[in-house]
N, C-alpha and C positions, 0 to 999 in steps of 0.2 A: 601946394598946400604944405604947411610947415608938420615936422615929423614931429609929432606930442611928446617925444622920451628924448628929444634933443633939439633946443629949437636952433642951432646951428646948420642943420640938415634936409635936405628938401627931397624927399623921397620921389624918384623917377617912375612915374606909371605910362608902360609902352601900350601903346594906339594898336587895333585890332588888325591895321595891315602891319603892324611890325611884328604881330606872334604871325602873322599868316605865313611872310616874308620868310623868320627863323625857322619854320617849320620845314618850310622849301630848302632853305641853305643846311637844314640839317640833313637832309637826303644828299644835298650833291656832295656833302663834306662826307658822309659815310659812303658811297660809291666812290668817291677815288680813293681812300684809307683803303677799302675792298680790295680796289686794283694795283695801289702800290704794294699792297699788303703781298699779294698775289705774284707783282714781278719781284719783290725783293724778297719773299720770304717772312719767317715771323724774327728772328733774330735780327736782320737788318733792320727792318720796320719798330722795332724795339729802339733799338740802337739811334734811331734817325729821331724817334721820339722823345730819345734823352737827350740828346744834340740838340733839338729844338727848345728844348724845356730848360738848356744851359743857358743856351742864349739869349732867355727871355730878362736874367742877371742883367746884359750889357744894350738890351735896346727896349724894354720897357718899366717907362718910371714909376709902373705905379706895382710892379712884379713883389 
């Protein structure tokens, strides 16, 4: 359906298995954060987080 405050725009509405899905992927993404969290420390885990968040500059086009 076209977005009424821009009709260039087609607003995305995710289907009831994909909140289901995200919901799920949000658990296993918080248990391993947990456990890297846990083998590297908070500074590292800091540190790897900004490393990741540079990176997003040079391999994602839409960053």
């Amino acid at each position: 359906m076209p977005d009424p405050t821009d009709k260039r725009a087609r607003p995305v509405c995710g289907a009831e298995r994909a909140y289901a899905a995200k919901t799920v992927a949000d658990v296993v993404v918080a248990e391993a954060e947990k456990e890297w969290d846990a083998h590297l420390g908070k500074r590292r885990m800091t540190q790897l987080r900004e490393a990741l968040t540079l990176l997003r500059e040079i391999t994602d086009p839409y960053a």
